[in-house]
C-alpha positions in Angstrom: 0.0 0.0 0.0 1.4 3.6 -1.0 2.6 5.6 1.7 -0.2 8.5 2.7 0.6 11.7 1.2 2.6 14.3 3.6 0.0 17.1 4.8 1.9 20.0 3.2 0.7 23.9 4.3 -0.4 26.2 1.6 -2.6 26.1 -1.2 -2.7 23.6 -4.0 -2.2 25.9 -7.2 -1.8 22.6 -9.7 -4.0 18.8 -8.5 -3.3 15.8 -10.5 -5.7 17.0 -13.6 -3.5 19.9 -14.0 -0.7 18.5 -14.1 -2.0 16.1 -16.5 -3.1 18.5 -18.8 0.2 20.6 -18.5 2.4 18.0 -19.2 0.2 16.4 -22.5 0.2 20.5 -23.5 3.9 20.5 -23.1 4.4 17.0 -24.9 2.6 18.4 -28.1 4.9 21.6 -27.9 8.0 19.1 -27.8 6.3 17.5 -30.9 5.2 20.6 -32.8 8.5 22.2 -32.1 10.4 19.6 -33.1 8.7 18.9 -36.2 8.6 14.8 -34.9 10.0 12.6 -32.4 12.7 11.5 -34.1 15.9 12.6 -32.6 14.6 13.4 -29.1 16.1 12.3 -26.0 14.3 13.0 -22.4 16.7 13.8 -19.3 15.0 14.1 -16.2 16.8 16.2 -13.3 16.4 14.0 -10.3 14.5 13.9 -8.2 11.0 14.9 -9.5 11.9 15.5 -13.0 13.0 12.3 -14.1 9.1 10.8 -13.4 7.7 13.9 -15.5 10.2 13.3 -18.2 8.9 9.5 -18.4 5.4 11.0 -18.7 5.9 13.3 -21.6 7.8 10.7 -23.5 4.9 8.3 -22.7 2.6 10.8 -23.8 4.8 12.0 -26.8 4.6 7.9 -27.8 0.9 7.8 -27.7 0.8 10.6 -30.7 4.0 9.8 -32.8 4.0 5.8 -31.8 7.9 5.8 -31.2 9.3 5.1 -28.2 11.8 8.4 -26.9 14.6 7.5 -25.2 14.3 8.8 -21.4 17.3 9.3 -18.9 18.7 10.8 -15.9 20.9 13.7 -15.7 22.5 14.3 -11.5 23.7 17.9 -11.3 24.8 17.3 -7.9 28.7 17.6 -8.1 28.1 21.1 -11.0 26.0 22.8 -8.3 27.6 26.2 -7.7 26.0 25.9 -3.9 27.9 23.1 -2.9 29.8 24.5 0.0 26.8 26.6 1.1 24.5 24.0 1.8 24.6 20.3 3.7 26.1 17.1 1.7 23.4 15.6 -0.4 23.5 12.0 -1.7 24.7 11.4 -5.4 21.9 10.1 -7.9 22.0 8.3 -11.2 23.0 9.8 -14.2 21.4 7.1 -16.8 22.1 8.2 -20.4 20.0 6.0 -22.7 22.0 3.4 -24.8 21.8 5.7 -28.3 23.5 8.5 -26.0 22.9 11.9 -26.9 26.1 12.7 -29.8 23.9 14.5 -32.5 20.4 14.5 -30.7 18.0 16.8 -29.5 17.8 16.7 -25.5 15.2 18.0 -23.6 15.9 18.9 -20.1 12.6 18.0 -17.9 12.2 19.5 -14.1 10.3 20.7 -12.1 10.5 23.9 -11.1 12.3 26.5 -12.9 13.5 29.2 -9.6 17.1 30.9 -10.0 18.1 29.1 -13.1 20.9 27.6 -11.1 20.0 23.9 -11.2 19.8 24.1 -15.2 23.0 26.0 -15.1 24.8 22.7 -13.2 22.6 20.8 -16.0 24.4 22.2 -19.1 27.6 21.7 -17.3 26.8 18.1 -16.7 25.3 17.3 -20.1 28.9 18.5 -21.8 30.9 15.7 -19.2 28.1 13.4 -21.4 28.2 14.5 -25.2 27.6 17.0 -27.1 23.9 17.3 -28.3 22.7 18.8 -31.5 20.2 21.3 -29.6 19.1 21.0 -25.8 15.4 22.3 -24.6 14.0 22.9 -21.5 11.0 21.9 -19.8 9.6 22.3 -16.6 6.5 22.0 -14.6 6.5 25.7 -12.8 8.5 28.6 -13.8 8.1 30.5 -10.6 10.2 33.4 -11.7 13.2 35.5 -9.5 16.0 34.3 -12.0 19.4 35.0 -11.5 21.0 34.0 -14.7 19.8 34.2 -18.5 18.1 31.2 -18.7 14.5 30.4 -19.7 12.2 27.1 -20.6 11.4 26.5 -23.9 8.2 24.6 -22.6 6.1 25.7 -19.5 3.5 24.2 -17.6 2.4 26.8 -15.5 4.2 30.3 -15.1 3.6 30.5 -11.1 4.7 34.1 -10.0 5.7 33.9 -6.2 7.3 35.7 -3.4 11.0 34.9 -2.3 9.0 34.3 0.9 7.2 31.5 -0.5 8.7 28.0 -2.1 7.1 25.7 -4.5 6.4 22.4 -3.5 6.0 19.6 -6.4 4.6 16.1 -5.4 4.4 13.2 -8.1 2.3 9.6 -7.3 5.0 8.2 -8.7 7.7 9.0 -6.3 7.0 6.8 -2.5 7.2 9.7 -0.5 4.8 11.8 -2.0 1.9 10.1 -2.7 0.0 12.0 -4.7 0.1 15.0 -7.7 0.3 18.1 -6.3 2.2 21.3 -6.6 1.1 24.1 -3.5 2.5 27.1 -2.1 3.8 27.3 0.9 5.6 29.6 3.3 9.3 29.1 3.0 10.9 27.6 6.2 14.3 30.3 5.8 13.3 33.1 3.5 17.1 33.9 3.1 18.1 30.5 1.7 19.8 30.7 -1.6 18.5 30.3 -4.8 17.9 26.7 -6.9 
């Protein structure tokens, strides 16, 4: 049986119909944009963006009937943060088997914040190859970014306070239980940026 869901303060801004529809809208972008299917690869930023890039390729599947390769991308050791902030356990990278050399790569995430994380992505993803054209999508862009970066394919634009967080749940990960995104009051208002 599924763990319950965590009571989380705040309000729920996205429930799991939301989501759904954000993520098929943000599949046919992929599709549309991309003219196809063909060359795609899916790299989800672990934790929560790895399950929402396995939905968008399912989804992308369903309309093109080809199966997109879908991977894992850790940005943990290209964080900028790392001596500012408690030791964090390393997660899989998992580059599908047709790597990435010559292919279009869409980052998937889940919230888009400082612009940070996705910086540490672009570092990581040139240790891994050298894609033809990388993308970015994300779940929330919640605004306040501190470096030039921007997603090519948005679920919801979430404008927020630096006093409040974002907090994305997914069914498919244990601890969370259930689809939801809320926002809450941030525990440390002062904490640096993702």
């Amino acid at each position: 049986m599924p763990a319950a869901p965590l009571a989380h303060p705040g309000r729920v801004v996205l429930d799991a119909r939301d989501i759904g529809r954000a993520l098929t809208r943000i599949s046919h972008e992929i599709i549309e944009r991309n003219k196809g299917a063909g060359d795609l690869v899916l790299l989800g930023i672990p934790r929560r963006g790895v399950p929402l890039a396995q939905r968008i390729a399912a989804r992308i599947s369903q309309v093109e009937d080809v199966d997109v390769p879908v991977g894992s991308l850790d940005i943990t050791m290209y964080r900028d943060d790392l001596r500012l902030k408690p030791a964090r356990a390393l997660l899989p990278t998992e580059i599908p088997s047709g790597g990435i050399d010559g292919k279009v790569v869409v980052l998937v995430d889940d919230v888009l914040f400082s612009g940070r994380t996705i910086r540490a992505a672009l570092d990581a993803l040139n240790d891994v190859g050298r894609p033809r054209a990388v993308q970015l999508a994300v779940l929330v862009d919640r605004g306040h970014r501190e470096l030039p970066i921007r997603a090519d394919f948005v679920g919801k634009n979430l404008p927020t306070s630096l006093s409040e967080r974002v907090s994305v749940r997914l069914a498919d990960l244990e601890d969370d239980g259930v689809d939801a995104v809320s926002i809450e009051p941030r525990p440390d208002a002062t904490e640096v940026g993702e």
